[in-house]
The first five atom37 places (N, CA, C, CB, O) and aatype in JSON, in Angstrom:
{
  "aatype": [20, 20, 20, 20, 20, 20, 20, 20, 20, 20, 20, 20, 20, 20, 20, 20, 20, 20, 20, 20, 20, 20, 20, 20, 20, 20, 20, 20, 20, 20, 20, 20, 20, 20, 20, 20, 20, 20, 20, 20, 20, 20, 20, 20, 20, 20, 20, 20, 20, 20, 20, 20, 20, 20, 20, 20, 20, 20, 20, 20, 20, 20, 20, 20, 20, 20, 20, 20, 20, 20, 20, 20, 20, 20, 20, 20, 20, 20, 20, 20, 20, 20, 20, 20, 20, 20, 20, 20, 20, 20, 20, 20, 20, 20, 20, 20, 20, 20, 20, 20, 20, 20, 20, 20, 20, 20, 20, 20, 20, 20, 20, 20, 20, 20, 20, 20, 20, 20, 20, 20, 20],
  "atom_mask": [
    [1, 1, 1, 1, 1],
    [1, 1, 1, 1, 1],
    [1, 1, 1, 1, 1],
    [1, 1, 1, 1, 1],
    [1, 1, 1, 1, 1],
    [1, 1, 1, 1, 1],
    [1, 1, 1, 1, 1],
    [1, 1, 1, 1, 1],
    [1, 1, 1, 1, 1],
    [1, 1, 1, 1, 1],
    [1, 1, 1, 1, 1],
    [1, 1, 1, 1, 1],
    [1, 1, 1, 1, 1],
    [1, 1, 1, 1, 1],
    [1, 1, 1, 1, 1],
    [1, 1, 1, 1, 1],
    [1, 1, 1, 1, 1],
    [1, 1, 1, 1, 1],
    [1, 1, 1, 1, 1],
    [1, 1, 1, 1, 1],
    [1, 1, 1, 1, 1],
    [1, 1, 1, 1, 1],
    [1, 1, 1, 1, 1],
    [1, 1, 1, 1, 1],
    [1, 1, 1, 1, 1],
    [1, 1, 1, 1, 1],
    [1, 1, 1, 1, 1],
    [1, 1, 1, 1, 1],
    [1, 1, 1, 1, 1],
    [1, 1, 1, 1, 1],
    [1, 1, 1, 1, 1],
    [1, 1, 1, 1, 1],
    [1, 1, 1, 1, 1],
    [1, 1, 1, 1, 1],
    [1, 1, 1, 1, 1],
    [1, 1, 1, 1, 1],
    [1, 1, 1, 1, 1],
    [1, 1, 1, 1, 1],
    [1, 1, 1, 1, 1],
    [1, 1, 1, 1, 1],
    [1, 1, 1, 1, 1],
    [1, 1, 1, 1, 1],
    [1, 1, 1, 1, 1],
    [1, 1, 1, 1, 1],
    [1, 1, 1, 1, 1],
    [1, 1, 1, 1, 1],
    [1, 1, 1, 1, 1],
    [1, 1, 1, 1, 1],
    [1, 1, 1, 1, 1],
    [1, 1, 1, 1, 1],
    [1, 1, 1, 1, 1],
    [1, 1, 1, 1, 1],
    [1, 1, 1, 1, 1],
    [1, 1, 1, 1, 1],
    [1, 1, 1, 1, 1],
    [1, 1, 1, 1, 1],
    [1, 1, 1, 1, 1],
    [1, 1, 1, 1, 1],
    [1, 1, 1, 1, 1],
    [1, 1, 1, 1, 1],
    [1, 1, 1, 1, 1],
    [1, 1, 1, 1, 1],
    [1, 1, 1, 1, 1],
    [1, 1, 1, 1, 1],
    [1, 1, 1, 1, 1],
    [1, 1, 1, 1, 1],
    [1, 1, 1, 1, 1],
    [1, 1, 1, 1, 1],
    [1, 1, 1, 1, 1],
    [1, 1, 1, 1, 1],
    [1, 1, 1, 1, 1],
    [1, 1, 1, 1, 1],
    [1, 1, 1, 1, 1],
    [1, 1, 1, 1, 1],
    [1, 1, 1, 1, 1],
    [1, 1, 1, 1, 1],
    [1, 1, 1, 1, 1],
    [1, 1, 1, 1, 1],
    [1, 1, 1, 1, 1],
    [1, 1, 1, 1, 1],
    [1, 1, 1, 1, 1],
    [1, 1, 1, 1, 1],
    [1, 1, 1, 1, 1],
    [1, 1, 1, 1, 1],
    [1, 1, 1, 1, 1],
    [1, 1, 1, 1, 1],
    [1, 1, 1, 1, 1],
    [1, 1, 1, 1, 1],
    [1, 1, 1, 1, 1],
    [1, 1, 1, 1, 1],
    [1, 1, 1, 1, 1],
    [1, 1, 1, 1, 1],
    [1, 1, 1, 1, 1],
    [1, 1, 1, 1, 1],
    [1, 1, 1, 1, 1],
    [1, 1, 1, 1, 1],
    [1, 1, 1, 1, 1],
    [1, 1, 1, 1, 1],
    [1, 1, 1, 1, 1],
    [1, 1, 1, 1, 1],
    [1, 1, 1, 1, 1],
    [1, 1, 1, 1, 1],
    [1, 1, 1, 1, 1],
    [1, 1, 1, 1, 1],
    [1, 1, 1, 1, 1],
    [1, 1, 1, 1, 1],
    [1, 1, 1, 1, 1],
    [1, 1, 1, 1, 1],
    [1, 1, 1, 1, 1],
    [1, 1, 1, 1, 1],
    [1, 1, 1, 1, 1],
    [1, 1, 1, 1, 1],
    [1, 1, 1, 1, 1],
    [1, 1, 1, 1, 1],
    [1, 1, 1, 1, 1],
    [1, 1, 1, 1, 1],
    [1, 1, 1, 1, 1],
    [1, 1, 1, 1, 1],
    [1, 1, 1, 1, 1],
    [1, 1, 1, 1, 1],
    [1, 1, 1, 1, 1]
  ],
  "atom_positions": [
    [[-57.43, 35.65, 62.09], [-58.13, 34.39, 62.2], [-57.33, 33.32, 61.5], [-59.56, 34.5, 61.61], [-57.08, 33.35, 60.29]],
    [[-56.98, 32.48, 62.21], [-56.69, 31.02, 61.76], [-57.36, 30.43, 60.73], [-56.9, 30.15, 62.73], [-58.38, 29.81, 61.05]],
    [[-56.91, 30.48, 59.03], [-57.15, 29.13, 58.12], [-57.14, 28.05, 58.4], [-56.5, 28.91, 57.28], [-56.13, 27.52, 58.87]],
    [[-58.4, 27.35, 58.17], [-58.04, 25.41, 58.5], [-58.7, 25.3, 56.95], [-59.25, 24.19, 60.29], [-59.62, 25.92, 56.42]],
    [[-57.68, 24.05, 56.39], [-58.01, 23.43, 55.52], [-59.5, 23.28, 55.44], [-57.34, 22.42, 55.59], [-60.1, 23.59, 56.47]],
    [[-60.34, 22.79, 54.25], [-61.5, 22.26, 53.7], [-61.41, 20.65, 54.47], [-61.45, 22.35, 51.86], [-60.69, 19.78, 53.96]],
    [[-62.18, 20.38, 55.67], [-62.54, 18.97, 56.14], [-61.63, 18.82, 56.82], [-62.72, 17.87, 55.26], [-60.88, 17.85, 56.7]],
    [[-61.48, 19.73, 57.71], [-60.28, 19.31, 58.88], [-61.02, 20.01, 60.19], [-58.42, 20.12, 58.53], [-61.53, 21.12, 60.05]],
    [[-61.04, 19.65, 60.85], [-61.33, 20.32, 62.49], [-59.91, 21.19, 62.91], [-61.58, 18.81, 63.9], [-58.69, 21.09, 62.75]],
    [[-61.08, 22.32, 63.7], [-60.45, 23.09, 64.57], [-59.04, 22.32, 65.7], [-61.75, 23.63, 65.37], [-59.3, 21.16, 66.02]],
    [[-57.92, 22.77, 66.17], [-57.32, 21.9, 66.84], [-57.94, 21.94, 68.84], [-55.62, 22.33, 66.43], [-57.42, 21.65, 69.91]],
    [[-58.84, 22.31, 68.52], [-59.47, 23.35, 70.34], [-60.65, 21.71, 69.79], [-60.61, 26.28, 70.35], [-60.86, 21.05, 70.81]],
    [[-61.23, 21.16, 68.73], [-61.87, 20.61, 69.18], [-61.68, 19.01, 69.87], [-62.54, 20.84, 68.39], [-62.5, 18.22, 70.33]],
    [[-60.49, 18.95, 69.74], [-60.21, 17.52, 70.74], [-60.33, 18.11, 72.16], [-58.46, 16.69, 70.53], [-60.73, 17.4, 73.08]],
    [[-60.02, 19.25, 72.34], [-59.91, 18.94, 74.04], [-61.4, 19.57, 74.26], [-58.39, 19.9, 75.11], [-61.78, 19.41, 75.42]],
    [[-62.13, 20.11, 73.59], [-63.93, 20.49, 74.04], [-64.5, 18.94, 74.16], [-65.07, 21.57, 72.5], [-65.54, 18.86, 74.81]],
    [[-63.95, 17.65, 73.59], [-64.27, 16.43, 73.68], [-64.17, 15.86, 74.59], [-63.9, 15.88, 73.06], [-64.97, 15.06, 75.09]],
    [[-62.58, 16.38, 75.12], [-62.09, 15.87, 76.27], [-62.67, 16.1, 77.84], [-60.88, 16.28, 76.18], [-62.75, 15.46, 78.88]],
    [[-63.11, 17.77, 77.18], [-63.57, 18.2, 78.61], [-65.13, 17.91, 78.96], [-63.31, 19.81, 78.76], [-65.76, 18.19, 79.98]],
    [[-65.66, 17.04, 77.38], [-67.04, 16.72, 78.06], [-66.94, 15.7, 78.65], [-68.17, 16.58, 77.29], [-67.42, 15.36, 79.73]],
    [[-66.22, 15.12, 77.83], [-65.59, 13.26, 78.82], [-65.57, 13.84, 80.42], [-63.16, 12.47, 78.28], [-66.45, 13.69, 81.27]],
    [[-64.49, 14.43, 80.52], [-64.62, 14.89, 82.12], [-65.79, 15.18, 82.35], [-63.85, 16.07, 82.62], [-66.37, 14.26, 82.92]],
    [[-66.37, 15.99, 82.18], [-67.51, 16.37, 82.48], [-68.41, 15.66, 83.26], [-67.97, 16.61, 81.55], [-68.85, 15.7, 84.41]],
    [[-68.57, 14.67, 81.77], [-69.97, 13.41, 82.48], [-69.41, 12.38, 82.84], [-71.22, 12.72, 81.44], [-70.0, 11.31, 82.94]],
    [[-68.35, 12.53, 83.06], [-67.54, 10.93, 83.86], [-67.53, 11.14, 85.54], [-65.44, 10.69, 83.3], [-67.4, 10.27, 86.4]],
    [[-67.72, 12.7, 85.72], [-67.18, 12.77, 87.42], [-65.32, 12.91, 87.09], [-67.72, 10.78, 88.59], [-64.58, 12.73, 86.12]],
    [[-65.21, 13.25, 88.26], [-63.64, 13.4, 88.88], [-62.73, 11.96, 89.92], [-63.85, 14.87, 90.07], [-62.87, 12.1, 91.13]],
    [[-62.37, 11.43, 89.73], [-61.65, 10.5, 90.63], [-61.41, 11.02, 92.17], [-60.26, 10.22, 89.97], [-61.52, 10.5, 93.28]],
    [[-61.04, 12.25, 91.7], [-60.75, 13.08, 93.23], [-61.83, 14.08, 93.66], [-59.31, 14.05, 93.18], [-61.84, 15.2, 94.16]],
    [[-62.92, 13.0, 93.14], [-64.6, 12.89, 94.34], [-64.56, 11.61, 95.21], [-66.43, 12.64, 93.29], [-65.66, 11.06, 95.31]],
    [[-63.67, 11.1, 95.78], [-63.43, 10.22, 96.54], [-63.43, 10.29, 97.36], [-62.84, 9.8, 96.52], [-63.21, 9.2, 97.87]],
    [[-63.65, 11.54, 98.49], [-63.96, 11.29, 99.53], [-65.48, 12.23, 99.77], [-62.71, 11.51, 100.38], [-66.07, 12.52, 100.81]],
    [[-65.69, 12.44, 98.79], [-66.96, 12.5, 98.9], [-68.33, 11.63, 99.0], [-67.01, 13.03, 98.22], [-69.42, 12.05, 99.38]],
    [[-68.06, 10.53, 98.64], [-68.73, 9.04, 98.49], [-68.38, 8.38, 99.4], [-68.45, 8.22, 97.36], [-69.25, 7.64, 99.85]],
    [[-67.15, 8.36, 100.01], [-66.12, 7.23, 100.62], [-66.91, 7.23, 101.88], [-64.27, 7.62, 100.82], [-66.85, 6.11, 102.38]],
    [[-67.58, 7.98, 102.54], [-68.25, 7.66, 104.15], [-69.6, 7.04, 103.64], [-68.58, 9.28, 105.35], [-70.22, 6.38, 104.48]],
    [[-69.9, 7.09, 102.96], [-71.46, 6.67, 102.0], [-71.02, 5.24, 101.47], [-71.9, 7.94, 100.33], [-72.05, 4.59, 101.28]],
    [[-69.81, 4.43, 101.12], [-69.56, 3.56, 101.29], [-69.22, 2.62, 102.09], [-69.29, 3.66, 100.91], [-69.45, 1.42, 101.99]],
    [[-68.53, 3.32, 103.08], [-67.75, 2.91, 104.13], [-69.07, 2.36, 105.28], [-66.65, 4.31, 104.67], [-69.0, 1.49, 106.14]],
    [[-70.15, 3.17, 104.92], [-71.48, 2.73, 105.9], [-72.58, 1.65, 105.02], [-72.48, 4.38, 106.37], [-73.31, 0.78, 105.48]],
    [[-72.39, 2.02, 103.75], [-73.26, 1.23, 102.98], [-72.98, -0.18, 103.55], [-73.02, 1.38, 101.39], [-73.77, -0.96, 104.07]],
    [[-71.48, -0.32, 103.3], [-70.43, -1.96, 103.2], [-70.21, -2.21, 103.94], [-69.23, -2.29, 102.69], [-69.81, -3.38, 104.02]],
    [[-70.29, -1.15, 105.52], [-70.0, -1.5, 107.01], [-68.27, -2.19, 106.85], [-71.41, -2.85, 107.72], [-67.75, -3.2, 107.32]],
    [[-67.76, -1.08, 105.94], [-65.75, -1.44, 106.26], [-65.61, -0.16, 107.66], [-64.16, -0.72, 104.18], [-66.23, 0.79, 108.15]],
    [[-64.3, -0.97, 107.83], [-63.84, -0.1, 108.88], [-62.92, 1.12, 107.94], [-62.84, -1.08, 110.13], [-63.24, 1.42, 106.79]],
    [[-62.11, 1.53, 108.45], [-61.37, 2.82, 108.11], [-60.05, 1.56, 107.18], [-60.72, 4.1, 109.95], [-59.87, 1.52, 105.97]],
    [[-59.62, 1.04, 107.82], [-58.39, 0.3, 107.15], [-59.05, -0.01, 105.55], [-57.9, -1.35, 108.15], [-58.41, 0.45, 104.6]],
    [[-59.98, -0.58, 105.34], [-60.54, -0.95, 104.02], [-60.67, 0.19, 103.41], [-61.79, -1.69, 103.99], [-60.03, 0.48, 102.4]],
    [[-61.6, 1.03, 104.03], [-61.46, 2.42, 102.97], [-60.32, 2.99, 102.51], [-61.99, 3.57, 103.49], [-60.26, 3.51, 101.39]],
    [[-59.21, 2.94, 103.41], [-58.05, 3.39, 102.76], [-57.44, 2.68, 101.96], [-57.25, 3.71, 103.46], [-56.59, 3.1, 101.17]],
    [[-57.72, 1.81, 102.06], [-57.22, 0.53, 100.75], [-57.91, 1.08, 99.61], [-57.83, -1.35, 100.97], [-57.3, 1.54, 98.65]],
    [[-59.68, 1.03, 99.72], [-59.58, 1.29, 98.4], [-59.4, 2.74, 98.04], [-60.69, 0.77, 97.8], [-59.44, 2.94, 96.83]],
    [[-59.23, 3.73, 98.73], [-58.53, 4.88, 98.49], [-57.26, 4.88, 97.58], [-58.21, 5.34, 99.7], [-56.88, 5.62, 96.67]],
    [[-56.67, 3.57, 98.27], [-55.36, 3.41, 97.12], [-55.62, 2.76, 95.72], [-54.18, 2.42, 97.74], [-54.96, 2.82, 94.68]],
    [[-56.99, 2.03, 96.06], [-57.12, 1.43, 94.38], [-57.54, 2.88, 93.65], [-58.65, -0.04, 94.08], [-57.11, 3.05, 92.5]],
    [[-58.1, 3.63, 94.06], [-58.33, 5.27, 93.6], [-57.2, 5.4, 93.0], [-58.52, 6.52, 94.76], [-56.78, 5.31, 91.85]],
    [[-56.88, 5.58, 93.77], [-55.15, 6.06, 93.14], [-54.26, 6.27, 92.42], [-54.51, 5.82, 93.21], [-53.44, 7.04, 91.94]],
    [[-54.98, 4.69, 92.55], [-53.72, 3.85, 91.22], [-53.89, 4.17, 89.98], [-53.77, 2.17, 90.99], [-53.02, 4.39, 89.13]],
    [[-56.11, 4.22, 89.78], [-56.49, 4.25, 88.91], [-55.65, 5.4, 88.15], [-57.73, 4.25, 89.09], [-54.93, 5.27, 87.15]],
    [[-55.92, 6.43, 88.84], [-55.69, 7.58, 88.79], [-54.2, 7.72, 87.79], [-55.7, 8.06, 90.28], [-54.04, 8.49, 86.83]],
    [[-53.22, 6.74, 88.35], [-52.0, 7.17, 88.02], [-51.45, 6.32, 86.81], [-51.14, 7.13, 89.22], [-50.33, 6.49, 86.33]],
    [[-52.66, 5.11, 86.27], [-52.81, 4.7, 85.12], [-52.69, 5.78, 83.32], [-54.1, 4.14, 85.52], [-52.33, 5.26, 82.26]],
    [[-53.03, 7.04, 83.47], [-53.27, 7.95, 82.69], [-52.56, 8.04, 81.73], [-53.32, 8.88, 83.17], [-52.9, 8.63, 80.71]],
    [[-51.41, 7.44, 81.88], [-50.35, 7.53, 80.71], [-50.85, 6.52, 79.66], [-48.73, 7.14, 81.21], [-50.5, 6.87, 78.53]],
    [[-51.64, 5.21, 79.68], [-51.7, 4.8, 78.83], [-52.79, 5.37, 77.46], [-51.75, 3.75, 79.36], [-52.49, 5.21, 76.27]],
    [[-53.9, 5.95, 77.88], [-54.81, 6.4, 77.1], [-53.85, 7.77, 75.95], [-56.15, 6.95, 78.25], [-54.07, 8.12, 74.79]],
    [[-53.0, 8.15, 76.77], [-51.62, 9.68, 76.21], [-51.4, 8.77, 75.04], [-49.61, 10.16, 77.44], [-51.77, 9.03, 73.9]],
    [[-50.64, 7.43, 75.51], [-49.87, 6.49, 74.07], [-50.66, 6.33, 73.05], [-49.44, 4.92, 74.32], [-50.59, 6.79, 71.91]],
    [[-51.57, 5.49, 73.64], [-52.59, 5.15, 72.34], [-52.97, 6.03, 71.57], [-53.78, 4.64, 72.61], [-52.92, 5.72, 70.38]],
    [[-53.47, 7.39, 71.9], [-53.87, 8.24, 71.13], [-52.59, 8.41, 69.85], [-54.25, 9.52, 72.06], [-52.79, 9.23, 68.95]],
    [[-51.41, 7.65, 69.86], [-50.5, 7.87, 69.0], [-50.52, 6.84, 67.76], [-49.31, 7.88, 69.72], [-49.71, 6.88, 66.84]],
    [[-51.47, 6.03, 67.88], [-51.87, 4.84, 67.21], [-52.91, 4.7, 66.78], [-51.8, 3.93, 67.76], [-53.04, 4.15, 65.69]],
    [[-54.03, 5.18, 67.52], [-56.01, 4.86, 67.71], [-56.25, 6.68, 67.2], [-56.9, 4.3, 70.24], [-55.51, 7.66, 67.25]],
    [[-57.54, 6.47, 66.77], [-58.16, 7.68, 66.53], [-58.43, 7.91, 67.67], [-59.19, 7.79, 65.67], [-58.66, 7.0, 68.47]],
    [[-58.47, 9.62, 68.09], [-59.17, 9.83, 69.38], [-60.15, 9.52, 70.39], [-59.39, 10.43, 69.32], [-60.04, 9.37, 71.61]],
    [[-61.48, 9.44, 69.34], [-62.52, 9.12, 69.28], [-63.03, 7.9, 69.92], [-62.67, 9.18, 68.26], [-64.03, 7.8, 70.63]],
    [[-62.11, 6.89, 69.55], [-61.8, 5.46, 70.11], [-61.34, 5.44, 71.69], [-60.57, 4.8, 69.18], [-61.75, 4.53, 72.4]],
    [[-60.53, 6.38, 72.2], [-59.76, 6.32, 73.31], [-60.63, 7.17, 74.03], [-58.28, 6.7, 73.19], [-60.52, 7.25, 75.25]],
    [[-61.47, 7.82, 73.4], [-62.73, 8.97, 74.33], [-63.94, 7.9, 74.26], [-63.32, 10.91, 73.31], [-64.54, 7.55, 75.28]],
    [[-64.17, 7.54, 73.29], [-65.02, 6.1, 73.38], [-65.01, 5.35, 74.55], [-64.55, 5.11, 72.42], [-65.87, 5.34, 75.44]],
    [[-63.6, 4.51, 74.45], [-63.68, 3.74, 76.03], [-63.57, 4.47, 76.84], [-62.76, 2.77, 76.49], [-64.22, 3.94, 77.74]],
    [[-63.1, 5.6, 77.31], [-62.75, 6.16, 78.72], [-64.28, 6.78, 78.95], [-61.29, 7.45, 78.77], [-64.4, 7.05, 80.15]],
    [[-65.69, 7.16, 78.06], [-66.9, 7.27, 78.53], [-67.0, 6.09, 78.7], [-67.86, 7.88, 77.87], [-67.23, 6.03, 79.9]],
    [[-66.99, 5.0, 78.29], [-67.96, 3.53, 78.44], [-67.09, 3.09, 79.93], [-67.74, 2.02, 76.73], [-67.74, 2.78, 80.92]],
    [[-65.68, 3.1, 79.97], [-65.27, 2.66, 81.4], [-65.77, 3.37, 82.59], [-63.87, 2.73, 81.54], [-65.94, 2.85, 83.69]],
    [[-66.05, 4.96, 82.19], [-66.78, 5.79, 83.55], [-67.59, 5.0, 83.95], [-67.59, 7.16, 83.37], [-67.49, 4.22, 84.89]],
    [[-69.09, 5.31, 82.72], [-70.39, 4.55, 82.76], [-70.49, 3.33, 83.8], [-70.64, 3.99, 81.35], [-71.16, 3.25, 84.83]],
    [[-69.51, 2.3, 83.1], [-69.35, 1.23, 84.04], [-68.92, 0.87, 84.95], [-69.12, 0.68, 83.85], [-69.08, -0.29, 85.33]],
    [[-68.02, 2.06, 85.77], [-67.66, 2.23, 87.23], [-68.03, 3.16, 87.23], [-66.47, 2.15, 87.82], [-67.38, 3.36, 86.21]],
    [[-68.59, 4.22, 87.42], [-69.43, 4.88, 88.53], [-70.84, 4.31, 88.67], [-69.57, 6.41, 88.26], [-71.5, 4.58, 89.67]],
    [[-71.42, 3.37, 87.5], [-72.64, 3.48, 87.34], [-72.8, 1.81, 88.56], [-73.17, 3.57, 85.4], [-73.86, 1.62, 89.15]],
    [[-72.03, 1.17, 88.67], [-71.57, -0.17, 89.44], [-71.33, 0.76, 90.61], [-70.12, -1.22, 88.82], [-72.33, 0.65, 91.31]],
    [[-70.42, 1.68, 91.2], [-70.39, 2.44, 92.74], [-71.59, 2.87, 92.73], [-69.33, 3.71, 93.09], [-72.02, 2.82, 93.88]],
    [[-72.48, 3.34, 91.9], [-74.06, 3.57, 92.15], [-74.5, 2.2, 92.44], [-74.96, 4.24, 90.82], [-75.04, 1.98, 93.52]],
    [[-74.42, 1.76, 92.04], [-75.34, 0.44, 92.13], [-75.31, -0.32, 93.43], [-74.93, -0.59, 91.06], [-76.27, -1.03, 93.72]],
    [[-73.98, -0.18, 94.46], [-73.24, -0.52, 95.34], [-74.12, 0.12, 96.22], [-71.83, -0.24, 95.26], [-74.99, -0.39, 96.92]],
    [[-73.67, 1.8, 96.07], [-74.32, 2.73, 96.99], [-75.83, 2.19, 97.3], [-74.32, 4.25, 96.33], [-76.0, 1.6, 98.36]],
    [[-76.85, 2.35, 96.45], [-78.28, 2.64, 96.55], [-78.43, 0.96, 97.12], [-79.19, 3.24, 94.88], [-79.61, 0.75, 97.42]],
    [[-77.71, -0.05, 97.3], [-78.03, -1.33, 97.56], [-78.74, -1.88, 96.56], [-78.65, -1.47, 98.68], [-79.64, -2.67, 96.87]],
    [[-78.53, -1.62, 95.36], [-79.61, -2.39, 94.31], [-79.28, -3.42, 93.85], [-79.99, -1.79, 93.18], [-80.1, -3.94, 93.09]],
    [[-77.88, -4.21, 94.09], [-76.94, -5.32, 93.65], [-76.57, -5.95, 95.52], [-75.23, -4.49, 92.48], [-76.26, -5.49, 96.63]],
    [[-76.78, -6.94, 95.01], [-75.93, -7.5, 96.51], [-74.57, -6.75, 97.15], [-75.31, -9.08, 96.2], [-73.92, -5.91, 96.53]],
    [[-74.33, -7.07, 98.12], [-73.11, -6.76, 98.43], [-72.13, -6.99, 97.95], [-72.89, -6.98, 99.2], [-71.76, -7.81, 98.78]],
    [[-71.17, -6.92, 97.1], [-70.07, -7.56, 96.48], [-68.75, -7.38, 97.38], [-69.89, -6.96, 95.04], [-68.63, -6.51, 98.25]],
    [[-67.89, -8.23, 97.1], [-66.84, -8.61, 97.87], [-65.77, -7.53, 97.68], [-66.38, -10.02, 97.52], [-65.91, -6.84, 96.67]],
    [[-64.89, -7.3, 98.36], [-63.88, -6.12, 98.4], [-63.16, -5.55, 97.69], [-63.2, -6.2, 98.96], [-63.01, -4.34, 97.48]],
    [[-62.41, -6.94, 97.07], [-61.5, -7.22, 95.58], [-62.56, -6.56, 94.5], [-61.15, -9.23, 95.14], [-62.13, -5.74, 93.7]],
    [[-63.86, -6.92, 94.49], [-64.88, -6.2, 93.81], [-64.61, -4.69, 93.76], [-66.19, -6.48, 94.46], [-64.04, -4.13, 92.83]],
    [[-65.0, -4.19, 94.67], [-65.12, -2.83, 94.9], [-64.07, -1.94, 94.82], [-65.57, -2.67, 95.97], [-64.06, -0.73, 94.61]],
    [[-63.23, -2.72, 95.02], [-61.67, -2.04, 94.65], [-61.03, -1.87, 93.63], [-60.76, -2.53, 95.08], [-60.14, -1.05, 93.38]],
    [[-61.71, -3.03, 92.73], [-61.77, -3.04, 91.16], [-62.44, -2.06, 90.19], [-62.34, -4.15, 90.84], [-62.1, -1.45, 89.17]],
    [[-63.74, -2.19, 91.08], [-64.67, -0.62, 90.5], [-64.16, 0.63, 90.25], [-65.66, -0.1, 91.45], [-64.23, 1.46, 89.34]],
    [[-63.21, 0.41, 92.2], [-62.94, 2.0, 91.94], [-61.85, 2.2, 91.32], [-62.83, 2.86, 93.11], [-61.74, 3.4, 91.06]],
    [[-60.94, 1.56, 90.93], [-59.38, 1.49, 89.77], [-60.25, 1.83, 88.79], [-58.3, -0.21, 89.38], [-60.38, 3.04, 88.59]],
    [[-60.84, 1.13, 88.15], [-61.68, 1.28, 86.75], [-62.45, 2.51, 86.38], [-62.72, 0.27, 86.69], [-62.52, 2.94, 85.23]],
    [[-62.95, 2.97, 87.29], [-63.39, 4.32, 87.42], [-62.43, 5.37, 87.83], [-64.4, 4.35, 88.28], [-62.81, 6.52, 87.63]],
    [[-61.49, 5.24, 88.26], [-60.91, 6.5, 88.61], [-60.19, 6.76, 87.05], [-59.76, 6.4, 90.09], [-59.91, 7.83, 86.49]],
    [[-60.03, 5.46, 86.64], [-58.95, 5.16, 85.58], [-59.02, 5.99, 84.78], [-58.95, 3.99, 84.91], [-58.17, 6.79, 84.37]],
    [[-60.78, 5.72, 84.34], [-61.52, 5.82, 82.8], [-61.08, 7.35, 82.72], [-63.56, 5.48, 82.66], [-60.14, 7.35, 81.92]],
    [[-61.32, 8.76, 83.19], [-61.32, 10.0, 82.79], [-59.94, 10.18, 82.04], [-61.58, 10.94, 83.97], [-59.96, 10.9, 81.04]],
    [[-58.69, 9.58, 82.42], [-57.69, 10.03, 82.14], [-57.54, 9.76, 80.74], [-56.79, 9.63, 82.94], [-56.53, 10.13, 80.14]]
  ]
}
């Protein structure tokens, strides 16, 4: 068995943190699982969805910055925002979905989904 100092954490417990973040954030690459549920909500054609397929994407391929910071910021901080950025893009593509917000404009929605795909990483 592994000694850890008096007031130090296990090193397994950053990533049990990490993996609840995933957890309750969703996956980015649930995107096409929603994407026909949008695509009818918003009445886009196929060309728009694949657009914002690519703002998916991008989000997606943002990931390196949350890696850096953790070299500067306490963890905690960088698991902090990446739950509060989920929250606020998936909980806005909910809001989209169920029609409970007006329709918002494209640049909108494409923004959502960068921001959300972003947040897990």
């Amino acid at each position: 068995m592994v000694q850890v100092k008096a007031g130090t954490r296990p090193p397994w417990v950053g990533l049990a943190a990490a993996v609840w973040v995933q957890l309750a954030a969703a996956n980015p690459y649930t995107f096409p699982l929603y994407s026909g549920t949008l695509k009818t909500v918003l009445g886009y054609d196929q060309q728009r969805l694949t657009l914002m397929g690519v703002a998916n994407d991008i989000g997606e391929n943002f990931g390196i910055i949350p890696g850096i910071l953790c070299s500067w910021v306490p963890s905690w901080i960088v698991l902090g925002v990446g739950a509060l950025l989920c929250f606020v893009g998936y909980g806005a593509v909910w809001l989209v979905v169920t029609k409970t917000v007006i329709r918002p404009p494209f640049w909108v929605v494409s923004s959502i989904l960068n921001v959300s795909s972003y947040a897990p990483n």
